[in-house]
C-alpha positions as a Markdown table, in Angstrom:
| # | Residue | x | y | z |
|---|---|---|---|---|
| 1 | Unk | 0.0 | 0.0 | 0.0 |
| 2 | Unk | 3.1 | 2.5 | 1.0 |
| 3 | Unk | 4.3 | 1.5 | -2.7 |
| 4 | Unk | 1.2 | 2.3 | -4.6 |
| 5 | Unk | 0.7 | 5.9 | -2.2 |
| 6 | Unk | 4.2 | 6.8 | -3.4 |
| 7 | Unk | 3.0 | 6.4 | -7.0 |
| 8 | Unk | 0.1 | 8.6 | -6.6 |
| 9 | Unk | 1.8 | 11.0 | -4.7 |
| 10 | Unk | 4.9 | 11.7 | -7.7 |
| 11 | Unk | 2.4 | 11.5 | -10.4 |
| 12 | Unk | 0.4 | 14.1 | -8.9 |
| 13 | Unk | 2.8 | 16.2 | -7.7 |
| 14 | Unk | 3.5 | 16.3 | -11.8 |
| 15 | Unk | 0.1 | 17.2 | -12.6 |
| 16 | Unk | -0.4 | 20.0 | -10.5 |
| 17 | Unk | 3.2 | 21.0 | -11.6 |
| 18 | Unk | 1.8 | 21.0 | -15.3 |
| 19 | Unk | -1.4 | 23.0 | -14.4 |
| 20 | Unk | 0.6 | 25.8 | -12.7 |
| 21 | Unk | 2.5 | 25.8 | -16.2 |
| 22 | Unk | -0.6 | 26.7 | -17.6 |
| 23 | Unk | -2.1 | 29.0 | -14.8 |
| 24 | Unk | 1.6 | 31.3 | -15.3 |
| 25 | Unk | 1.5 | 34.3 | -17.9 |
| 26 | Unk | 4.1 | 33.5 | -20.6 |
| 27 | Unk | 4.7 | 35.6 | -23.7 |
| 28 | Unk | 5.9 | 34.2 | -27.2 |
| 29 | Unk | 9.7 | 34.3 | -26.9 |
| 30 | Unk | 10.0 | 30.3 | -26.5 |
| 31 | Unk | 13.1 | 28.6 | -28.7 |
| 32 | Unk | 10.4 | 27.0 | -30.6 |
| 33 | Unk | 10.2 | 28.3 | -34.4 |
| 34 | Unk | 7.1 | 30.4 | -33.7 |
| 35 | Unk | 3.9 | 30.8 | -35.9 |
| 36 | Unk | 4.7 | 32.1 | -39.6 |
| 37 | Unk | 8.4 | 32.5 | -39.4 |
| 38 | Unk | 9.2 | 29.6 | -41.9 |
| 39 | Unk | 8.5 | 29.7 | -45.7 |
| 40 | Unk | 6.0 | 27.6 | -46.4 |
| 41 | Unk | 8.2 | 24.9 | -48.3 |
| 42 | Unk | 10.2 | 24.4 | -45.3 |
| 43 | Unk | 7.5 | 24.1 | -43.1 |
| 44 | Unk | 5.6 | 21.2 | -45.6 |
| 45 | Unk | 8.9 | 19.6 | -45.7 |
| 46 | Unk | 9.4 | 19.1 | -42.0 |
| 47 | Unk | 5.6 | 17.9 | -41.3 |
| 48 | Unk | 6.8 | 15.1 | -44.3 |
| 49 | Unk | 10.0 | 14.0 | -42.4 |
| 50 | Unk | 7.8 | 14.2 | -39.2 |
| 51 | Unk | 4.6 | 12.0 | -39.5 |
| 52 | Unk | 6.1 | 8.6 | -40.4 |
| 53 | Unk | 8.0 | 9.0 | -36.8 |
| 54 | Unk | 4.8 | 9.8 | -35.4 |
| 55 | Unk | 2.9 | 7.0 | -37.2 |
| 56 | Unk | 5.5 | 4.8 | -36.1 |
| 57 | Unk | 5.2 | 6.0 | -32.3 |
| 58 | Unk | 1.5 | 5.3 | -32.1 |
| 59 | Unk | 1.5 | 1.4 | -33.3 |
| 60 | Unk | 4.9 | 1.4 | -30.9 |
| 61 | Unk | 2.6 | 3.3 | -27.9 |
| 62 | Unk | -0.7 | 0.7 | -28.6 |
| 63 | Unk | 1.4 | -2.1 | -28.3 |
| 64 | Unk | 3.0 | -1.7 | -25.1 |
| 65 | Unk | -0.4 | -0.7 | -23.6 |
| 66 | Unk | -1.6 | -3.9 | -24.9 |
| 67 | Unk | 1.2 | -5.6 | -23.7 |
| 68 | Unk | 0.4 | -3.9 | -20.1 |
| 69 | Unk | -1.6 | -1.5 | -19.8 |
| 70 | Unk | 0.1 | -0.3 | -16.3 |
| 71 | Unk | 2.6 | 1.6 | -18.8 |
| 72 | Unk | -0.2 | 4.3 | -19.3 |
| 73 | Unk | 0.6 | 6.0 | -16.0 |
| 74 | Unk | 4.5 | 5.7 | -17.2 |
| 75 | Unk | 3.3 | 7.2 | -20.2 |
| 76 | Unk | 1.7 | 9.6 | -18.7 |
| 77 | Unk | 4.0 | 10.9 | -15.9 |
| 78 | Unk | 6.7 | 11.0 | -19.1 |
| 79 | Unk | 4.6 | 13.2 | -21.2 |
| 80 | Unk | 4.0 | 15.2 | -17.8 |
| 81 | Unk | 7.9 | 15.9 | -17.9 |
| 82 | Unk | 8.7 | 16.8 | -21.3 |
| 83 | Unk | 5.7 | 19.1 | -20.8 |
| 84 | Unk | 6.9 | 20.6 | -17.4 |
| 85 | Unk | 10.5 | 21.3 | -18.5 |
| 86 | Unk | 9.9 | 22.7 | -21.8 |
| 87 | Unk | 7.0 | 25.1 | -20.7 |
| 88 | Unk | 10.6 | 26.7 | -18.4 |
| 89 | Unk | 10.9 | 29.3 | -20.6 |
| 90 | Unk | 14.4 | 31.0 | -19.4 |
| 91 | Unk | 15.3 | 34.2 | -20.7 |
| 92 | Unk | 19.0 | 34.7 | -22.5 |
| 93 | Unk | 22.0 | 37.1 | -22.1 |
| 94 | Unk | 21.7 | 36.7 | -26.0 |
| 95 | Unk | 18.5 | 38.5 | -26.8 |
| 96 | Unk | 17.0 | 34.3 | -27.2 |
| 97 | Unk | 15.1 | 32.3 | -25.1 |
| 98 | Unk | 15.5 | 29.3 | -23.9 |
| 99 | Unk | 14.6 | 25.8 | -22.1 |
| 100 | Unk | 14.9 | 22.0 | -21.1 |
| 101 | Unk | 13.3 | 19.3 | -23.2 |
| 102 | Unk | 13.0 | 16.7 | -20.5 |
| 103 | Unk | 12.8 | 14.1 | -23.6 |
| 104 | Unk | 15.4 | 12.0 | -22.4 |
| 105 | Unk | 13.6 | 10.2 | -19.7 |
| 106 | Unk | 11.0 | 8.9 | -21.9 |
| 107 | Unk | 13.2 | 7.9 | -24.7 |
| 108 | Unk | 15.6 | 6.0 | -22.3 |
| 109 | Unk | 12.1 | 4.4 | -20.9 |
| 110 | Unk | 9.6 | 3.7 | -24.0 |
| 111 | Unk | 12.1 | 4.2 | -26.9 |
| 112 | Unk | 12.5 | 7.0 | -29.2 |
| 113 | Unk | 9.2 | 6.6 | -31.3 |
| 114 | Unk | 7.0 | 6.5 | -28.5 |
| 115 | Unk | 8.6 | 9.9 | -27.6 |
| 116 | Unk | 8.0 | 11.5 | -31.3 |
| 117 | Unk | 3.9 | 10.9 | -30.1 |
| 118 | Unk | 4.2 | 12.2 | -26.4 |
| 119 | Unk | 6.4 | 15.3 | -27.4 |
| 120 | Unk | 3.9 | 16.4 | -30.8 |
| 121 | Unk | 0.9 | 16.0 | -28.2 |
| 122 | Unk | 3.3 | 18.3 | -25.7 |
| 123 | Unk | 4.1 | 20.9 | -28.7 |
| 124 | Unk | 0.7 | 20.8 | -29.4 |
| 125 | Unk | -0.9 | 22.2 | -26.1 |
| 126 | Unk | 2.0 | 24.5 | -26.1 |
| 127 | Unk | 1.6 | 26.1 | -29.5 |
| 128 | Unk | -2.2 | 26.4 | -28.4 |
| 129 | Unk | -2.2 | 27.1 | -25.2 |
| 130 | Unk | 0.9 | 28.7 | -24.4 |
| 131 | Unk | 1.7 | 30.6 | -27.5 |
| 132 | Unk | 4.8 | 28.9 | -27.5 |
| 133 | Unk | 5.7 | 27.5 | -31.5 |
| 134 | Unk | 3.1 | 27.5 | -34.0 |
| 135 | Unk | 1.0 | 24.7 | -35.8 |
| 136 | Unk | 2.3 | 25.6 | -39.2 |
| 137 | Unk | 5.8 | 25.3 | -37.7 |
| 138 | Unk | 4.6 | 22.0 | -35.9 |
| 139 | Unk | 6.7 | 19.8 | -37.7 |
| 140 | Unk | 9.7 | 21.2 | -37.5 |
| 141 | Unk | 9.3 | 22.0 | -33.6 |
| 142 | Unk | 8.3 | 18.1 | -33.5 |
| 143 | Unk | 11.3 | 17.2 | -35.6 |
| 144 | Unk | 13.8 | 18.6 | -33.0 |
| 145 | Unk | 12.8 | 18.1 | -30.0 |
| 146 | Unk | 10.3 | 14.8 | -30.8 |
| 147 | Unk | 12.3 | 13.3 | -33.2 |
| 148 | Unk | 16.0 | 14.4 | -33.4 |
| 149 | Unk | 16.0 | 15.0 | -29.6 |
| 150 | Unk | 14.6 | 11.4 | -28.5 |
| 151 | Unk | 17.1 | 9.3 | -31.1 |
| 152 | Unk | 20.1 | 10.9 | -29.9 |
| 153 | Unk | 19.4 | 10.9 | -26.0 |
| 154 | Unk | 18.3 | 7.4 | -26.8 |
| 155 | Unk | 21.4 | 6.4 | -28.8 |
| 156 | Unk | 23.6 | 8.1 | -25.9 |
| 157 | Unk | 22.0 | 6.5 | -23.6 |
| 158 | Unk | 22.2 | 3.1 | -24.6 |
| 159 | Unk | 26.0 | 3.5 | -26.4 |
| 160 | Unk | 27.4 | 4.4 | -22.3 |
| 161 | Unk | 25.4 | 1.6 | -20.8 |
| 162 | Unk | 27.5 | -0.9 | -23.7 |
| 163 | Unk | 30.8 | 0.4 | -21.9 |
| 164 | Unk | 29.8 | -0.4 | -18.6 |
| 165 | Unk | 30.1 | 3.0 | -17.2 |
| 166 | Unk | 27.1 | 3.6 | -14.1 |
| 167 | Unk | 23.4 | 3.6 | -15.3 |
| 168 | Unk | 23.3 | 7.3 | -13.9 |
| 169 | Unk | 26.0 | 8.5 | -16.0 |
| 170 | Unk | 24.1 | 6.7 | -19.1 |
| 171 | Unk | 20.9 | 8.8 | -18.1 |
| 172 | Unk | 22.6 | 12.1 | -17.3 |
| 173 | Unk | 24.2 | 11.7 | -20.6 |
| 174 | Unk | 21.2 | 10.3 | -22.6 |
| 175 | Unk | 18.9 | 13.6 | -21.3 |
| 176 | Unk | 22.0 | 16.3 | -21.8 |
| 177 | Unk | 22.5 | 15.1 | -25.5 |
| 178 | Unk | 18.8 | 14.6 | -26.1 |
| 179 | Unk | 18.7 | 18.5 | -25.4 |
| 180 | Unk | 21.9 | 20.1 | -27.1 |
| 181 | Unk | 20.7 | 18.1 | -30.1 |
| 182 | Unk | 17.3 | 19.5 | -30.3 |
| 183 | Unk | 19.0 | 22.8 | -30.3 |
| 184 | Unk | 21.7 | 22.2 | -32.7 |
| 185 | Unk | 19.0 | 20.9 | -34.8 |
| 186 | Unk | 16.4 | 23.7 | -34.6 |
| 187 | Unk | 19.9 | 26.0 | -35.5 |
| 188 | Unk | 20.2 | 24.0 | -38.7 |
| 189 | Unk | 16.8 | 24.3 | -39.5 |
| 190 | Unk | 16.6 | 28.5 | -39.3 |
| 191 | Unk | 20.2 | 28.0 | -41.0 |
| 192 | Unk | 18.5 | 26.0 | -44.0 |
| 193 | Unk | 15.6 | 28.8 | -44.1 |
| 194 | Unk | 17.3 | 32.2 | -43.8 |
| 195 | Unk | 21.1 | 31.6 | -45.0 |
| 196 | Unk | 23.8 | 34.3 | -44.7 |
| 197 | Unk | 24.0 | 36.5 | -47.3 |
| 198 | Unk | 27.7 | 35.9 | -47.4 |
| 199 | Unk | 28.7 | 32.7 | -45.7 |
| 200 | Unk | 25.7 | 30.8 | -46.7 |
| 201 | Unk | 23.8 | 28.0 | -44.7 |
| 202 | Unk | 27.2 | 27.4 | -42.5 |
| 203 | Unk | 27.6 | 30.8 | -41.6 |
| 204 | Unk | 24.2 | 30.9 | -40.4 |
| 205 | Unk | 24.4 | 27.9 | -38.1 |
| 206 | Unk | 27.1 | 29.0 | -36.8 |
| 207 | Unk | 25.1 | 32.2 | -35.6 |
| 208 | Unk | 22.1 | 30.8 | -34.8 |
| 209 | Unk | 23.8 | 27.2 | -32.7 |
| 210 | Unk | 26.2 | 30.3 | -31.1 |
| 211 | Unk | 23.3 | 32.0 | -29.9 |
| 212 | Unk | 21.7 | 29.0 | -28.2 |
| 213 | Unk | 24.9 | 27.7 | -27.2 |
| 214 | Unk | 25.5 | 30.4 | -24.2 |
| 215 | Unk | 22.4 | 29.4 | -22.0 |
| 216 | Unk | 21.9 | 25.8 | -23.4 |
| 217 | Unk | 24.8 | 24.0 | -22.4 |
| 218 | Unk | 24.3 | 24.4 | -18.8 |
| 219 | Unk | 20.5 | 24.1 | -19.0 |
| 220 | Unk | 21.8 | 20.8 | -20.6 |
| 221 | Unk | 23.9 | 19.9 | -17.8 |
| 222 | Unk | 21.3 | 20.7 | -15.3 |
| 223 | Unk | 18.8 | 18.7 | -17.4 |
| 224 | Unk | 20.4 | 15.8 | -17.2 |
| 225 | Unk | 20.6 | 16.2 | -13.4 |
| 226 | Unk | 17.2 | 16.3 | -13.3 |
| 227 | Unk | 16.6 | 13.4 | -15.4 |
| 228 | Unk | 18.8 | 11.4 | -13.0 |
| 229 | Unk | 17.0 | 12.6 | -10.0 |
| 230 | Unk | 13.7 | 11.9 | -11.7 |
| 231 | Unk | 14.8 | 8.2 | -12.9 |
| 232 | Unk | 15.9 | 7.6 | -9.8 |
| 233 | Unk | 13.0 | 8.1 | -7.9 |
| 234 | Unk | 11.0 | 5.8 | -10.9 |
| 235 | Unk | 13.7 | 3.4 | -10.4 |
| 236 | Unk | 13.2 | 3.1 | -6.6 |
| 237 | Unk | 8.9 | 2.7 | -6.8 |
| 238 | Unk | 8.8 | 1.4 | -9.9 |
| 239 | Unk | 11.4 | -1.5 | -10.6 |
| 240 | Unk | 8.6 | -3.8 | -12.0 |
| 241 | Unk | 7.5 | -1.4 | -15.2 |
| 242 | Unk | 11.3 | -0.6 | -15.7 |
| 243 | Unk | 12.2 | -4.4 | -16.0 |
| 244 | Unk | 9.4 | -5.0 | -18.1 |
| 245 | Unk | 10.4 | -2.0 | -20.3 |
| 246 | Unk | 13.8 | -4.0 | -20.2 |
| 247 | Unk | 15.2 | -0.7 | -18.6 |
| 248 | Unk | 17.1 | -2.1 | -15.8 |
| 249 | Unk | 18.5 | -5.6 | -17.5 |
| 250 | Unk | 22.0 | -6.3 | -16.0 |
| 251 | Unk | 21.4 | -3.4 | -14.0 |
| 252 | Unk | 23.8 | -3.2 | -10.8 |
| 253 | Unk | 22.7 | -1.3 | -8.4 |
């Protein structure tokens, strides 16, 4: 009974920490491409490279529900996150703002297609509710952080745990990467849109990624803190779903 309280208690404590998200004023200056600011042909061409991720994510998502349908409330509590952090809009020394993704946790849980699903739903609400990106500009928000983001905290994640090195190093690492590469993405992506006049698309990543850079690498850091903390309280209640997710095989504590 003490186990199942716990549960409650951290998935609420998320919930009420995503409707105080939405109760706070917040103005448009999010690092998400906002409303109108791509060309059309851009913005077409991201939704294309987008959906079949997201297709993808939903007959991933259905299965393991099927499978066990206790891995809703996982679900759940991991959209909860990426919704959390990434609502932390933090303003930059640079004239930019910026934020966490908190995709890392899910994608080291459920895999990185499940996470192209829960962080378009998260994008979604925020475009709508929190003026924060746009729904033309959708998929190439959902590409970064939902797509690009997920496969490389995933791929981080799972490359440490092959060296042996601790399973909270693997997660710290997973989250941080999962973040810098939603950024450097997003950078490439205004680069492809707008290049310099002079140095072309590379000139204009490196503006854009320099930009970022200044306040994202140590919300990086701190985000994959976070992520540890988190993962370990979901480790400590919750070692049944996480070896069933095959999350904690030849795990040594």
């Amino acid at each position: 009974m003490k186990l199942i309280k716990n549960k409650k208690m951290v998935f609420a404590s998320f919930f009420y920490l995503t409707l105080l998200m939405l109760a706070l004023p917040n103005t448009a200056l999010a690092m998400h491409i906002m409303e109108g600011f791509l060309p059309p042909a851009w913005c077409g061409l991201w939704w294309l490279l987008t959906i079949p991720f997201i297709a993808a994510g939903l007959m991933a998502m259905k299965k393991k529900v099927a499978d066990n349908p206790k891995m809703l409330m996982l679900l759940a509590f991991a959209g909860a996150f990426v919704f959390a952090l990434s609502a932390l809009k933090i303003p930059s020394v640079t004239g930019s703002c910026s934020h966490p993704t908190g995709v890392g946790l899910g994608a080291i849980l459920f895999g990185p297609v499940v996470m192209s699903v829960l962080g378009s739903i998260v994008l979604v609400f925020q475009a709508l509710l929190l003026a924060h990106g746009g729904i033309t500009t959708m998929g190439a928000n959902a590409f970064s952080m939902a797509v690009i983001g997920p496969f490389a905290a995933y791929g981080m994640y799972i490359l440490i745990r092959k060296t042996g090195l601790p399973l909270w190093f693997a997660v710290f690492m997973g989250a941080a990467i999962g973040d810098l590469s939603t950024y450097l993405t997003t950078s490439l992506q205004l680069a492809l849109a707008f290049p310099d006049t002079t140095g072309g698309i590379m000139m204009s990543l490196g503006k854009f990624s320099g930009i970022f850079a200044v306040t994202q690498i140590p919300l990086a850091i701190t985000e994959g803190l976070l992520t540890v903390l988190v993962f370990n309280m979901i480790y400590k209640y919750s070692q049944d779903e996480l070896t069933e997710l095959s999350v904690l095989q030849e795990v040594q504590r």
